[in-house]
matplotlib code that plots the C-alpha trace (Angstrom):
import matplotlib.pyplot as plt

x = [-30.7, -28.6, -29.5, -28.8, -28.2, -27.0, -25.4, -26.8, -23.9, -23.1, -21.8, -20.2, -20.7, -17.6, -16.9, -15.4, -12.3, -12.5, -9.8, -9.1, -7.2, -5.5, -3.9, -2.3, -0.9, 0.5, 2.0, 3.6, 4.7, 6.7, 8.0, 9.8, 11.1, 12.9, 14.0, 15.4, 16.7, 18.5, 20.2, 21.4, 22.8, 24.6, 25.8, 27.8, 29.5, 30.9, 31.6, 33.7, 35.3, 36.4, 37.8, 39.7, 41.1, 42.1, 44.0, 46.0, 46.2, 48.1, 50.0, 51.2, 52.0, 53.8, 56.2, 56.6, 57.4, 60.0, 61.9, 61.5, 62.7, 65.9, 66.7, 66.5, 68.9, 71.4, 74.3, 74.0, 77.0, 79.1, 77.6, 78.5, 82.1, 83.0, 80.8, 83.4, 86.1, 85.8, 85.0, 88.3, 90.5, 89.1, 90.3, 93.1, 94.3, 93.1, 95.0, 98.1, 98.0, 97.5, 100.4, 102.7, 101.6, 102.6, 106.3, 106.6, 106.1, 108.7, 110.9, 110.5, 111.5, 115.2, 115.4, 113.7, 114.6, 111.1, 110.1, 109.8, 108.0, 105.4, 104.8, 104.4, 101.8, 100.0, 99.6, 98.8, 95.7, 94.9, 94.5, 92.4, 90.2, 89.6, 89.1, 91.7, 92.9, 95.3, 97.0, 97.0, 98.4, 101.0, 101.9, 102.3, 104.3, 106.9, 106.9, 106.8, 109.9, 111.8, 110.7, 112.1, 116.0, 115.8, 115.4, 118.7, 120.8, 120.0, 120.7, 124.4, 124.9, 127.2, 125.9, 128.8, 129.5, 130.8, 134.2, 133.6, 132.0, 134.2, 135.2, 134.2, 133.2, 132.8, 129.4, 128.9, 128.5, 125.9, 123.9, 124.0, 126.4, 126.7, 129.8, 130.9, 130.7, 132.7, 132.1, 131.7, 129.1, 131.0, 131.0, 127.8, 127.3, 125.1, 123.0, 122.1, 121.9, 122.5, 121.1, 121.8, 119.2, 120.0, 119.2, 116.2, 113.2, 111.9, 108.9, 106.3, 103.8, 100.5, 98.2, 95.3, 94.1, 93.4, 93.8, 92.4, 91.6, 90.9, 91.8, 93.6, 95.1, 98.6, 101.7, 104.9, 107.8, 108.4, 104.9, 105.3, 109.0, 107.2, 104.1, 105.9, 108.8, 111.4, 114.9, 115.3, 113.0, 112.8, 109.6, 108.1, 106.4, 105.2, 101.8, 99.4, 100.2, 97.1, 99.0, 98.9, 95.6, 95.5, 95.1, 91.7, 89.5, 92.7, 94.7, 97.0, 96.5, 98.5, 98.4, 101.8, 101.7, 102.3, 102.0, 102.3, 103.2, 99.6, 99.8, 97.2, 98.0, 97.6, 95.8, 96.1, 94.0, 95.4, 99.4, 98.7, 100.0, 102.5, 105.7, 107.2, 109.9, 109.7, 111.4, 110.5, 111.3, 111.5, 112.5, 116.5, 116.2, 115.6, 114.9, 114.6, 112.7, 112.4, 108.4, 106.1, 103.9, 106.3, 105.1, 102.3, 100.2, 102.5, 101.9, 104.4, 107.1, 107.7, 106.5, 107.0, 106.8, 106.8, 108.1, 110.3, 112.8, 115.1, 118.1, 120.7, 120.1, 122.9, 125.3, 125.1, 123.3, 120.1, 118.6, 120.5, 118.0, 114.5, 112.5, 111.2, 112.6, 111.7, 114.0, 116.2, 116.4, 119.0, 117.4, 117.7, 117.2, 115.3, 116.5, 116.5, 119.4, 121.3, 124.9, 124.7, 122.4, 122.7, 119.7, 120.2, 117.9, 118.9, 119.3, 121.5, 122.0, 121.6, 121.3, 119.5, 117.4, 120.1, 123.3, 122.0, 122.1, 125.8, 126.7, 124.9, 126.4, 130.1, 129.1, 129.1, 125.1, 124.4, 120.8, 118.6, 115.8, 114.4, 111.6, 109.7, 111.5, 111.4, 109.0, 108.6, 112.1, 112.7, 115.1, 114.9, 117.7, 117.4, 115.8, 115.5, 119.0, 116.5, 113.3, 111.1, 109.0, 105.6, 103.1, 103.3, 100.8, 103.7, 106.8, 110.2, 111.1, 114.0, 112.6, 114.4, 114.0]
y = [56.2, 52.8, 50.7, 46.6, 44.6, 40.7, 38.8, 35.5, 32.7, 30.5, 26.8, 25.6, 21.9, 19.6, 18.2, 14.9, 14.7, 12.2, 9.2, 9.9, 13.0, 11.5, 8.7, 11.9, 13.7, 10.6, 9.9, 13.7, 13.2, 10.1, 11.1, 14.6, 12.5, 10.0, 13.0, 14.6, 11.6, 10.5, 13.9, 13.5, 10.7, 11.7, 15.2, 12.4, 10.7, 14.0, 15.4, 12.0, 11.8, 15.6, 15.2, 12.2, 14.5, 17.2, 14.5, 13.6, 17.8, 18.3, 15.2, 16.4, 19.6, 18.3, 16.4, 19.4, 21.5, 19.4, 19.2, 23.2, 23.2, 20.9, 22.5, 26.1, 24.6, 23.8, 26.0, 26.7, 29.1, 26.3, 23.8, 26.1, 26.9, 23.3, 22.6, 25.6, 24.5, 21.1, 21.9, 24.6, 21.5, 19.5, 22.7, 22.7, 19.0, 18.0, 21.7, 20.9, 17.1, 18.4, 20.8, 17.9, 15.6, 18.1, 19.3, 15.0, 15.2, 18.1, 16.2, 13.0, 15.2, 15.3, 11.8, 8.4, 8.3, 9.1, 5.3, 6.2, 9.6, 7.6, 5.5, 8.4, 9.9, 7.0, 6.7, 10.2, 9.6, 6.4, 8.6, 11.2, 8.9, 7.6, 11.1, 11.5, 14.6, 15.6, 12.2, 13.1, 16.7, 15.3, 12.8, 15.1, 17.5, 14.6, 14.4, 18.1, 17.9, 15.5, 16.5, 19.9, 17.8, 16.0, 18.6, 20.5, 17.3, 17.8, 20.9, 20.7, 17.4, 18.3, 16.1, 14.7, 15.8, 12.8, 13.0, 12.5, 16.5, 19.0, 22.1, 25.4, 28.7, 29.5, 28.5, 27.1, 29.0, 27.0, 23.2, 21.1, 20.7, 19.7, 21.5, 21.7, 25.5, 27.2, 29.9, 31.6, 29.6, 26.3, 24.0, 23.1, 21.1, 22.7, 20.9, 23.8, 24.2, 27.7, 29.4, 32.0, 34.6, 34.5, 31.2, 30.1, 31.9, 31.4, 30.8, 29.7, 26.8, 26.3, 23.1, 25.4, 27.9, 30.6, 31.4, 28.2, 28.6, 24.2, 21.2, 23.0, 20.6, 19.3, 17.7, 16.5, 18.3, 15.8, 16.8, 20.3, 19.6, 17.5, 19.3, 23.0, 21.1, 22.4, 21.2, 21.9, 22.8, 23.9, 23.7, 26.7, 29.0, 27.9, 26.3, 23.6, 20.2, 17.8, 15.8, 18.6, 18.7, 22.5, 22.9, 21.7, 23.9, 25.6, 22.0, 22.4, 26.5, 29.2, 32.5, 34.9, 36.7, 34.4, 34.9, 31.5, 30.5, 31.8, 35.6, 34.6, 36.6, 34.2, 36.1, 39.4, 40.9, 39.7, 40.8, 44.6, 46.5, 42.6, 43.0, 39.6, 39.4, 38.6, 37.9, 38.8, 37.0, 39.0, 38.6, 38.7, 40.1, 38.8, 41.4, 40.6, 42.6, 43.5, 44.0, 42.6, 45.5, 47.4, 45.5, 46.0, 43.2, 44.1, 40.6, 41.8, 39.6, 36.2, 35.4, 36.1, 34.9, 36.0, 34.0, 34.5, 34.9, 37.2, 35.5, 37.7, 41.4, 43.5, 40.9, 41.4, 38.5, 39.9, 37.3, 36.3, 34.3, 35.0, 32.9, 30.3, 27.2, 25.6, 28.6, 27.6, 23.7, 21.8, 20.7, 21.1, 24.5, 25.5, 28.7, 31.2, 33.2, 35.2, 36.4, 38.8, 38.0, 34.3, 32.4, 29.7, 27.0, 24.7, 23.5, 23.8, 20.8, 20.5, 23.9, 26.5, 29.3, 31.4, 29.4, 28.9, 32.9, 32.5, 29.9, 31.6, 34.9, 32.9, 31.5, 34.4, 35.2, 38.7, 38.1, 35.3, 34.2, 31.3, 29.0, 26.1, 23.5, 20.4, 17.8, 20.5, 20.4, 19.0, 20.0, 18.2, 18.7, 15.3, 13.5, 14.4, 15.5, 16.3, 15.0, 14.2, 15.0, 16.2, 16.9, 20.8, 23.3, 26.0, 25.4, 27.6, 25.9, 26.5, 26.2, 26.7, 29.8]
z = [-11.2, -11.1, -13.8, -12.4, -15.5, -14.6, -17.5, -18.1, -17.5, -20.5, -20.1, -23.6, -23.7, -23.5, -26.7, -26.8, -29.2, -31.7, -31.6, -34.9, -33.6, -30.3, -33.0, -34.6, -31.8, -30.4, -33.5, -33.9, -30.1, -30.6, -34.1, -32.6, -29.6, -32.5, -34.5, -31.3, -30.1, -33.5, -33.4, -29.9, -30.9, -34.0, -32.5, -29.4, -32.3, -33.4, -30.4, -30.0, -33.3, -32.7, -29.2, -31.1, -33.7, -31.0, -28.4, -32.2, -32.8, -29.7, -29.7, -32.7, -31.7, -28.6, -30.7, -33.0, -30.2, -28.8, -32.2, -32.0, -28.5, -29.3, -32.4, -30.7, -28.3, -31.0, -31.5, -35.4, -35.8, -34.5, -37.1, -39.7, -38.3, -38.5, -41.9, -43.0, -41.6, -43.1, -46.5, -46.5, -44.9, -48.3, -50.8, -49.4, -49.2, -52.6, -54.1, -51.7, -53.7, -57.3, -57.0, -55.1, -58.7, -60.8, -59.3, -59.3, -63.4, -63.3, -61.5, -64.0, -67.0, -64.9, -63.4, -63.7, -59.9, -58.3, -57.4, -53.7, -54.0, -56.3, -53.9, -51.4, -53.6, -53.6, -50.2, -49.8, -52.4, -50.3, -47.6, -49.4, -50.3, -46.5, -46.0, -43.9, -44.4, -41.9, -42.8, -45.9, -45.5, -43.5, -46.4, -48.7, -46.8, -46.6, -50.5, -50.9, -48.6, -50.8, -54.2, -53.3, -51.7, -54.9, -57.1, -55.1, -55.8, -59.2, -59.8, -57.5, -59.6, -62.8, -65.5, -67.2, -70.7, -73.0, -74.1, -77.6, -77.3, -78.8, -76.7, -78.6, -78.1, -81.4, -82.9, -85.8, -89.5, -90.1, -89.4, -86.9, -84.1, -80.2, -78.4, -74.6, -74.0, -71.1, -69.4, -65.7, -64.8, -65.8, -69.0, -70.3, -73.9, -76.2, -79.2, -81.8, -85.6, -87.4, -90.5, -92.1, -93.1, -96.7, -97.8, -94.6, -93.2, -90.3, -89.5, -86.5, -87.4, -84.8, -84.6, -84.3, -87.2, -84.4, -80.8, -78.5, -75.0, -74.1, -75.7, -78.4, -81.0, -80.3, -82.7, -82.4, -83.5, -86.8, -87.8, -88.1, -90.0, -92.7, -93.1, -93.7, -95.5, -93.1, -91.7, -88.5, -85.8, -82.3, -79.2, -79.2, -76.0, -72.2, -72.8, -70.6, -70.6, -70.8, -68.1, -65.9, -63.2, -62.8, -66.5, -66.7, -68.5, -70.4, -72.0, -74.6, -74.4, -74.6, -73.9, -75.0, -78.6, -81.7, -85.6, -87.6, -91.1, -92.3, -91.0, -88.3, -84.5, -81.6, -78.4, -79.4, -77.2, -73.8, -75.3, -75.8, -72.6, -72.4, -70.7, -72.4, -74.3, -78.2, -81.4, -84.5, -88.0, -91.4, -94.9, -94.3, -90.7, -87.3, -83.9, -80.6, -78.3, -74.4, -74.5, -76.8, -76.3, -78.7, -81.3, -83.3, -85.6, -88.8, -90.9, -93.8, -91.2, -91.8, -87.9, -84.3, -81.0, -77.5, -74.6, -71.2, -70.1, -72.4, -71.8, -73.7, -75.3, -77.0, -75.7, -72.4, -70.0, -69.4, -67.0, -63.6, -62.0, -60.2, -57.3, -59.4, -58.5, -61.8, -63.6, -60.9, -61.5, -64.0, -66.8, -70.3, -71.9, -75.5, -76.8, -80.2, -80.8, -83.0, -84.4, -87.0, -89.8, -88.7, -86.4, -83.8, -82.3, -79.9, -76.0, -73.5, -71.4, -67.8, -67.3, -64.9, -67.0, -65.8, -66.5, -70.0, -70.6, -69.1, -71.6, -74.6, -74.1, -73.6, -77.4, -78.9, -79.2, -79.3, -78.1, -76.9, -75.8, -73.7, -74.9, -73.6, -71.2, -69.8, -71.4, -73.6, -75.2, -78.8, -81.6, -84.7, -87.1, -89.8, -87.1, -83.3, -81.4, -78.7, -77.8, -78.9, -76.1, -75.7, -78.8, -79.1, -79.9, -81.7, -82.7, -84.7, -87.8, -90.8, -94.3, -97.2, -99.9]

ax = plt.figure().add_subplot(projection="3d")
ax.plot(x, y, z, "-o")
ax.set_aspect("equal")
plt.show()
């Protein structure tokens, strides 16, 4: 059986909304359309300033580029090849003018007649300091080129010996004395005083208390004679000149075996395997030998000093010359030497190293032994017969028993 059931249809009144609630929703309405439009608003300013901040990004980046770009294209290796080459033209220029100075104050200790190389030299460091170097380099090739004619003149030039020089070959027994000398090499005049080892010792005086290796103390040769109450004295071994530009760092120094007055040894270290010549002075006895590596540090001896070249040894010349030209220039020639039991300082004039051994072996010296030249040279005997040139860091002196 079908069971017909009809619902009943219910109609829900309308309500009326108050106005109370229409005030509200218009209210919420236009506050999300402010919010919503402030933000708009804001978010376009931002979008702005950004775009702003990427046009200045990539104009940034374009110039950057372009310096990337231009440097890339450079060619670096070149840049560095000519920075090189530059910097080695400088070395050299400035080296090629310090050694042009100094073989100019060589040539002064032989002659007052440099006037026009000064003036050369000059203009060479006028140059240098325009940095023109090829100029320059060219300059001092020319005075490089007459330094070097100068200095042959000198040494072809036979200095005359004054007249009132006696002519011996015989040195003298003892003191002071200047004689013209003959020999195969020609007539040279020799300044030298003698003592005899049994009434002097000899002994070596330094300016410095121990070995100095810059701006070592310096003193003339009268100094060291008044101080160690001796009467005669002689320049002692090659050293540095102040006055000199390549020995900065090292002035006043020297480096060959030396024992002074005090029993002190002067660069030991650097003289043990040495192939210099030296001389010994003992109690009654002087020896001269080829090496001074033969030689230990023995300070029962009076003193010693090496130097070069040995210019006489068992009376026969035992130095004929080498390739330094300043060996091979005339100038005057310091020297210790013996006879017997009797000791010699002194200088041979106008000289090459070599013509000195020559005239030293014609006197009668049965060994000898070159010292410092030059500026260098001083003998004092009474008063200076020689010098008194430059302040000295070691010097040879007589004293009295």
């Amino acid at each position: 059986m079908k069971l017909n059931v009809k619902l009943p249809t219910i109609t829900l009144p309308k309500l009326p909304i108050p106005k109370a609630s229409l005030s509200v929703l218009t209210i919420l309405t236009l506050t999300l359309l402010g919010f919503f439009g402030y933000k708009t608003v804001t978010l376009g300013n931002s979008l702005a300033n950004l775009q702003k901040e990427k046009n200045t990004l990539s104009e940034e980046l374009s110039k950057t580029s372009n310096e990337l770009s231009e440097i890339k294209n450079q060619d670096q290796v070149k840049i560095n090849l000519e920075l090189k080459a530059n910097i080695k033209n400088i070395e050299t220029t400035y080296s090629s003018a310090v050694n042009s100075y100094e073989e100019l104050l060589k040539l002064k200790e032989s002659t007052d007649d440099t006037e026009d190389l000064d003036e050369l030299f000059t203009e060479a460091l006028v140059l240098l300091s325009k940095q023109n170097y090829s100029s320059a380099s060219a300059t001092l090739s020319t005075l490089n080129k007459q330094i070097d004619e100068q200095q042959a003149k000198l040494t072809a030039t036979v200095v005359a010996i004054p007249q009132n020089v006696p002519t011996s070959n015989a040195p003298p027994g003892s003191g002071y004395s200047r004689q013209q000398v003959s020999s195969d090499a020609g007539n040279f005049m020799v300044s030298l005083v003698a003592a005899d080892l049994g009434s002097t010792k000899v002994i070596v005086d330094t300016a410095s208390d121990g070995t100095c290796g810059d701006n070592c103390p310096v003193l003339p040769l009268a100094t060291y004679v008044s101080r160690s109450g001796a009467y005669a004295g002689v320049n002692g071994t090659y050293f540095c000149p102040a006055s000199y530009p390549s020995c900065a760092g090292k002035t006043n120094s020297f480096d060959l075996l030396v024992m002074n007055k005090n029993k002190t040894y002067f660069n030991s270290d650097n003289n043990v395997y040495s192939n210099n010549p030296a001389v010994v002075f003992g109690s009654g006895y002087i020896r001269f030998l080829t090496a001074a590596s033969q030689w230990g540090r023995d300070t029962g001896i009076d003193g010693m000093l090496s130097n070069y070249p040995l210019l006489v040894f068992n009376s026969n010349v035992a130095f004929g010359g080498d390739d330094d030209p300043k060996k091979g220039s005339k100038g005057n020639r310091s020297f210790v030497a013996n006879k017997g039991n009797t000791v010699y300082i002194g200088v041979v004039h106008s000289a090459t190293v070599a013509e000195s051994a020559r005239a030293l072996k014609a006197l009668g010296m049965e060994n000898a032994l070159n010292l410092d030249d030059g500026g260098s040279t001083a003998l004092w005997s009474g008063g200076y017969k020689v010098g008194p040139g430059r302040d000295l860091p070691n010097v040879i002196l007589f004293v009295g028993k």
